[in-house]
C-alpha positions, 0 to 999 in steps of 0.5 A, spaced: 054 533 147 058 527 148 062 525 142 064 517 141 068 514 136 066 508 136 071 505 131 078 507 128 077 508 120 082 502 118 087 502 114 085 502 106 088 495 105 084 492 109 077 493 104 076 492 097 073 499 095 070 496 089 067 490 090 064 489 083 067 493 077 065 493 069 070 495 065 071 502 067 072 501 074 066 503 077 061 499 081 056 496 077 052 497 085 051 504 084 046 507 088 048 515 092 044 514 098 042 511 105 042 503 106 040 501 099 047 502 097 052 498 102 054 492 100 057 490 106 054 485 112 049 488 118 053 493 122 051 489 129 049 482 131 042 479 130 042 478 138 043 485 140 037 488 143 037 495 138 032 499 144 038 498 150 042 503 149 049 499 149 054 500 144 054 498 137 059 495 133 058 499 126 066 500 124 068 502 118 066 499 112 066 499 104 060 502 101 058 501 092 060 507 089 056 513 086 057 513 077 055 519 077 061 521 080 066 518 075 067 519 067 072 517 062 074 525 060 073 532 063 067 535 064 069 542 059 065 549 060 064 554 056 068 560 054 063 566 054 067 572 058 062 578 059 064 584 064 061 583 071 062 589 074 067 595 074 068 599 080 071 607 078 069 611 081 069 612 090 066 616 096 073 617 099 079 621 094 075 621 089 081 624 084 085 617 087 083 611 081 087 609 077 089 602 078 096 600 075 098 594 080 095 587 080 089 586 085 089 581 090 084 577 093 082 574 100 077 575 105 076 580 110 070 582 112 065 577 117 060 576 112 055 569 115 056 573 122 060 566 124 065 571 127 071 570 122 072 571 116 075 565 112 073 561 106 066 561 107 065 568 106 064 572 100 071 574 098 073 581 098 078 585 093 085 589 095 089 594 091 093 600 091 089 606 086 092 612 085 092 620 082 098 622 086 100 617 091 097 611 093 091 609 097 089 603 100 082 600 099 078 594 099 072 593 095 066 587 096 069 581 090 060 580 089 059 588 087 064 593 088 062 595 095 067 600 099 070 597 105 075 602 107 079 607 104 086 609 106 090 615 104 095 619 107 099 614 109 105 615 102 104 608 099 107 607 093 102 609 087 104 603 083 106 598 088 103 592 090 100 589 096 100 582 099 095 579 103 096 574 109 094 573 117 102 575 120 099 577 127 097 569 129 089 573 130 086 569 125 084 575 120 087 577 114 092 583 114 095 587 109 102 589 107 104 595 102 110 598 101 112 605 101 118 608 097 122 606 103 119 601 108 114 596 109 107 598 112 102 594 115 095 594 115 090 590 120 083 587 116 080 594 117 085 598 114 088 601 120 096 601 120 099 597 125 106 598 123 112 601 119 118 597 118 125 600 118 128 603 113 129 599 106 135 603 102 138 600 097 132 594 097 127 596 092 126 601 088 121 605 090 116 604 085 112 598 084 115 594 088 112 587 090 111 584 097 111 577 099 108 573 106 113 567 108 113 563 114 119 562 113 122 558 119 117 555 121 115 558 128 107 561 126 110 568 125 110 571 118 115 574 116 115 580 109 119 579 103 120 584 098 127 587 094 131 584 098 129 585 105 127 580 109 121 584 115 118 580 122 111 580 123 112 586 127 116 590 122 123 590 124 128 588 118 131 582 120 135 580 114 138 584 108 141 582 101 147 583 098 146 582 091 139 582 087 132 584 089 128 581 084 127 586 079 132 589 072 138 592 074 138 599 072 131 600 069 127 602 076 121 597 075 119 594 080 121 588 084 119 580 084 122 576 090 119 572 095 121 566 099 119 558 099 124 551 100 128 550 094 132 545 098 127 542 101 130 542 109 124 546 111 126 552 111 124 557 106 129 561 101 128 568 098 128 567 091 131 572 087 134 573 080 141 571 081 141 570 088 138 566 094 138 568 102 137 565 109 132 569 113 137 574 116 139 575 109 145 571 108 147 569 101 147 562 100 149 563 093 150 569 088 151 567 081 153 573 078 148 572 073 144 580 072 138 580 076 130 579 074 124 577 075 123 570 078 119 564 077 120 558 080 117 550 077 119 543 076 121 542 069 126 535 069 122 531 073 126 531 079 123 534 087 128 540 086 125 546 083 128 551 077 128 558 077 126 563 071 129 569 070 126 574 066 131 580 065 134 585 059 130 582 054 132 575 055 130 569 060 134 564 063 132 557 067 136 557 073 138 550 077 136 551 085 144 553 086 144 557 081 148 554 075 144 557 068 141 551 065 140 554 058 137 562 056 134 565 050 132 571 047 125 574 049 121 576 042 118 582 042 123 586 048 125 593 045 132 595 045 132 598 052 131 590 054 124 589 058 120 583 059 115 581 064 115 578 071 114 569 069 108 565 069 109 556 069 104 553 068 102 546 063 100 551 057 099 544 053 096 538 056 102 534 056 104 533 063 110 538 063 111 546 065 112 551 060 114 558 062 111 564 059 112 571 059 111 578 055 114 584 053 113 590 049 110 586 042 110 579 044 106 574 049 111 567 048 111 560 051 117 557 052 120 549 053 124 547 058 130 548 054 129 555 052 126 554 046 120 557 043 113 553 043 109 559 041 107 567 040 102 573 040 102 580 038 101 585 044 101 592 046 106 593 051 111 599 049 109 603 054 113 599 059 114 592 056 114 589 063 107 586 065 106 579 069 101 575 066 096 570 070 094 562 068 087 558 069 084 553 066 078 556 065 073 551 062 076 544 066 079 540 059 085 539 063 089 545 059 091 553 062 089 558 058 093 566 059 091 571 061 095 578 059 092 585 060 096 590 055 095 597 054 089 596 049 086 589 050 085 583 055 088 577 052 086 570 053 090 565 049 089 558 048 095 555 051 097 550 046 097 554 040 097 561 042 090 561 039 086 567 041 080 566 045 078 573 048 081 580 045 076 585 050 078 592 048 074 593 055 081 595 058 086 600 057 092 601 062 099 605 061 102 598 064 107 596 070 109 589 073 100 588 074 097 582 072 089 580 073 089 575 078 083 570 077 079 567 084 072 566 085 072 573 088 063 572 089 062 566 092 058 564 086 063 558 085 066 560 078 073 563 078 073 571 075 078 575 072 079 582 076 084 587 071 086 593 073 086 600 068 088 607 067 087 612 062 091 610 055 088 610 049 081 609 052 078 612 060 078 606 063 080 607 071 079 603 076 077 594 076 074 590 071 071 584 073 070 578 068 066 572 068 062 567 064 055 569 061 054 561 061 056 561 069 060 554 067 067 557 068 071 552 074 071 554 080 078 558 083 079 558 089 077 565 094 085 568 095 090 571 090 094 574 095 100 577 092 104 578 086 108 571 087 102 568 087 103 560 087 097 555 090 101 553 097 103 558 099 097 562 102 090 557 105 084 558 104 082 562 109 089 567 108 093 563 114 100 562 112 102 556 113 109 554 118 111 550 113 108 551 106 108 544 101 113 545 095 108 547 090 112 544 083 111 537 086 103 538 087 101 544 082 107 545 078 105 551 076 106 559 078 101 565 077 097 560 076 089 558 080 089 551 077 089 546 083 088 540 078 090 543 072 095 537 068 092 532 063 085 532 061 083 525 065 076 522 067 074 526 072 073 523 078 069 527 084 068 526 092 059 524 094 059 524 102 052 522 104 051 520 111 046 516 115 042 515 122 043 508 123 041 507 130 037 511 135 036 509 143 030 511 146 031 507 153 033 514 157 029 518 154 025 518 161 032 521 164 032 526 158 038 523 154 037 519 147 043 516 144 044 516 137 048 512 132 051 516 125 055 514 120 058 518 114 061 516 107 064 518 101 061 514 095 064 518 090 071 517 086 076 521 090 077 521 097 074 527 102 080 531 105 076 537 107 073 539 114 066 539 115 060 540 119 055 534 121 048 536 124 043 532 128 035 536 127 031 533 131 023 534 129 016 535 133 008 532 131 008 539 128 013 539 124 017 544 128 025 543 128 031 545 133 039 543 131 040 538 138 048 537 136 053 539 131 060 538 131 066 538 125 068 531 121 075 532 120 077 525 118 079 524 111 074 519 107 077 515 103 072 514 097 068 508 097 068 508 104 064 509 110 066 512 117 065 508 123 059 510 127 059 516 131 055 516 137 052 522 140 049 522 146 043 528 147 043 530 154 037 533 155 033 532 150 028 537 152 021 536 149 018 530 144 021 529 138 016 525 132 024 524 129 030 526 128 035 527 121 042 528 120 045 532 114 052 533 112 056 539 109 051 544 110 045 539 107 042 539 100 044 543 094 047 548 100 050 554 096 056 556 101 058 548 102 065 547 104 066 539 100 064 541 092 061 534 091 059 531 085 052 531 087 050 536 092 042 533 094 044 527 098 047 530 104 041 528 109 037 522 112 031 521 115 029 517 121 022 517 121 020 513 128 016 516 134 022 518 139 022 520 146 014 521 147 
């Protein structure tokens, strides 16, 4: 295939994007489909012969947009969780199912025979189950199906994993930790390495890896306490002062890395220092170490970290000068309280913080004050993570905390309880449910780990929505410091991961639009045959002009597939091009035409149809569109006969 841009997508400038408005800003023009709803002039001269295959000029150009994709509030769902499916009981180490880490979710398997395994297939779910020590085992996010089952291998029983591809294969591996050293596992759980020895940097029980690329250079490196490992295990940086966990309690660390200053290179973030990659300290506050958090809560570009530890939390600057502290409610005497969550918990444009303890779930203000709190049930440990997402797409998060009896979701702004599921029980750790699209079914789900405490639930629980109308998370959860930026799609780890307090502002959280309940505004691509050449269908070529636009409200940044289908005078079809679309389209624009010529066309064709993202209504699209059936478009006239 020959593939000819004709014309460069010009600068936006240069077009009015919405040539006629009402007082909504929408096109009154609003047709979604084919010719009908350009505005613009023809794409070619009058003179040019349209059956020589010449170049034709069709550039970029506006295109009316589609109202359908544009309303003044948020589309809001329900809220009717019920039990998915459960998965308690295994073929392999059977005795082995207690679950007291938090799930995570990635891709491991090839599921559409496309010889990878990324966005496009189902999901898959990881976690660490237990009886004496701790086998490795990853299930299928749509039912529960056992991928591999690795036992013998001395993990931590209640220590987590993170996910994330570190040898450059393009496949998902999976990193896990003993009580001294870090093991690596490849996507069908075959070890490929065990670092050096990490003595006096973790604690050995329920520590928690992260996957950074910290400098930028494509290899990974593994944070976890607070030791810095390489992608083929070697420790390469050690620190001297906090590991991300309490001091003294022997519950678990919580570090990992991102660019606090904002000089391309990532930090490891603990609770009262920060190290370079060889493990430098490039500050020591002399503050007790904790668990960590960071967001953006004075407006500026720099992030500010949240320390939870000895019963108080603390917001530190990205120096580590205290900003201000408070009291934990519902931290017993022995000081506990759980690993931070950031996120907008009421609407108002701004980052909250949150965390539990042994009795209380508690929001906080950016000044340490206290927005609200929730009676729980946590004296076995007082030290359980929590989860945000905005499930029903109103623009405000919900929290999401497992205790030792009940699955909680709270109403963001007020604390107001919005499910209390006694279908759940764990002695609890530093485990928290992670919340992704774990089937594929375009709807986010919540996965919760169980043990036996007050009732017998063991291994995972999945929840979803009986109404099906829950937004749709993304297909990772990748570790324990889970924050949007620091994981793709397809579990690729950026070299240079985007600051996520200046996209997202939000940590532990799934909300890739969460802030403010706006008009929604969503992308329409459609896609058009402009102009076929059949000259040279004698020497075996066709020559076909194919235009792609976006009438919706927000622009398309996602690659995706355009195939050309050519059909016979019996109906029959066979795919004559495809290639991807990786121009980001503006809405309201349409592409320059792509030219594509077909060499040889081997049989009569009757006519030919370009379809885009996967066609109409496709179920595994890779662009979620406000309308999913006008993604194809027919050129109806006798070709090559």
């Amino acid at each position: 295939m020959r593939l000819f841009p004709l014309v460069l997508l010009l600068a936006c400038s240069d077009y009015d994007l919405r040539q006629s408005t009402d007082d909504k800003g929408v096109e009154e023009d609003t047709g979604a489909d084919g010719p009908d709803t350009d505005t613009d002039e023809e794409p070619y001269p009058e003179d040019t012969d349209p059956n020589l295959c010449e170049e034709r000029d069709i550039p970029a150009r506006s295109i009316a947009q589609n109202e359908e994709c544009y309303s003044e509030g948020p589309t809001v769902g329900s809220f009717t969780p019920i039990v998915e499916w459960t998965k308690d009981r295994w073929s392999v180490d059977p005795s082995s199912n207690n679950v007291m880490m938090m799930p995570a979710v990635g891709s491991l398997t090839d599921d559409d025979g496309d010889g990878d395994a990324d966005a496009d297939d189902v999901p898959d779910i990881v976690l660490i189950s237990y009886g004496g020590d701790g086998t490795l085992r990853a299930v299928s996010g749509d039912g529960g199906a056992e991928i591999f089952n690795v036992g013998g291998q001395g993990l931590q029983g209640q220590g987590g994993v993170a996910l994330g591809d570190i040898d450059g294969d393009g496949w998902t591996d999976i990193v896990a930790v003993t009580t001294n050293a870090v093991k690596a596992f490849d996507a069908s759980g075959t070890l490929m390495w065990t670092s050096g020895t990490l003595s006096g940097l973790i604690y050995g029980t329920s520590d928690n890896p992260a996957i950074s690329d910290m400098d930028g250079d494509g290899r990974p490196e593994i944070i976890v306490g607070g030791a810095i490992i390489d992608a083929t295990g070697r420790v390469v940086g050690r620190g001297a002062h906090g590991i991300g966990g309490v001091n003294n309690q022997n519950v678990g660390t919580t570090s990992f890395a991102v660019d606090l200053d904002g000089d391309g290179e990532q930090e490891v973030v603990t609770g009262n220092a920060a190290y370079s990659r060889d493990g430098t300290a490039l500050w020591y506050n002399r503050q007790d170490d904790g668990y960590v958090a960071v967001g953006n809560f004075d407006g500026d570009d720099d992030a500010e970290i949240v320390v939870s530890t000895g019963g108080q939390v603390r917001l530190q600057d990205t120096d580590g000068t205290v900003l201000c502290t408070n009291r934990i409610p519902g931290a017993d005497t022995a000081g506990y309280g759980g690993p931070p969550t950031v996120a907008d918990f009421d609407g108002d444009g701004d980052a909250e913080f949150a965390l539990a303890a042994g009795s209380r779930y508690s929001v906080f203000e950016s000044d340490c004050s206290i927005t609200w709190q929730a009676v729980t049930q946590d004296g076995s440990s007082g030290n359980t993570g929590s989860s945000v997402f905005d499930f029903e797409g109103d623009g405000i998060a919900e929290a999401v905390y497992a205790d030792e009896t009940r699955l909680w979701v709270f109403a963001g702004p007020d604390g107001a309880i919005k499910l209390e599921s006694s279908q759940h029980s764990n002695a609890t750790w530093l485990e928290y449910p992670a919340i992704a699209d774990v089937d594929g079914d375009g709807q986010a789900e919540i996965v919760v780990a169980n043990t036996p405490y007050g009732a017998s639930f063991t291994g995972i629980t999945v929840f979803g929505d009986a109404d099906e109308s829950w937004r749709s998370g993304r297909k990772v959860w990748n570790q324990h410091a889970y924050h949007i930026t620091n994981v793709e799609d397809d579990g690729g780890i950026p070299r240079n991961a985007d600051q996520n307090w200046l996209t997202y502002n939000n940590f532990r959280s799934g909300d890739i639009g969460a802030g403010g309940a706006g008009g929604y505004s969503g992308p329409d691509l459609v896609v058009e045959v402009e102009d076929v050449c059949i000259d040279e269908c004698d020497e075996g070529r066709l020559t076909v002009w194919v235009t792609v636009g976006n009438v919706g409200f927000e622009d398309v940044e996602t690659d995706f597939d355009l195939k050309l289908i050519g059909v016979d005078d019996t109906g029959g079809e066979r795919l004559l091009e495809q290639f991807t679309v990786t121009d980001t389209i503006v809405a309201g624009m349409r592409l320059a035409a792509f030219e594509v010529v077909i060499d040889p066309v081997s049989a009569t064709l009757a006519s030919v149809y370009a379809k885009v993202d996967k066609g109409n209504d496709a179920p595994d699209d890779d662009v979620s569109e406000c309308v999913e059936d006008n993604n194809e478009n027919d050129y109806n006239e006798n070709l090559c006969p």
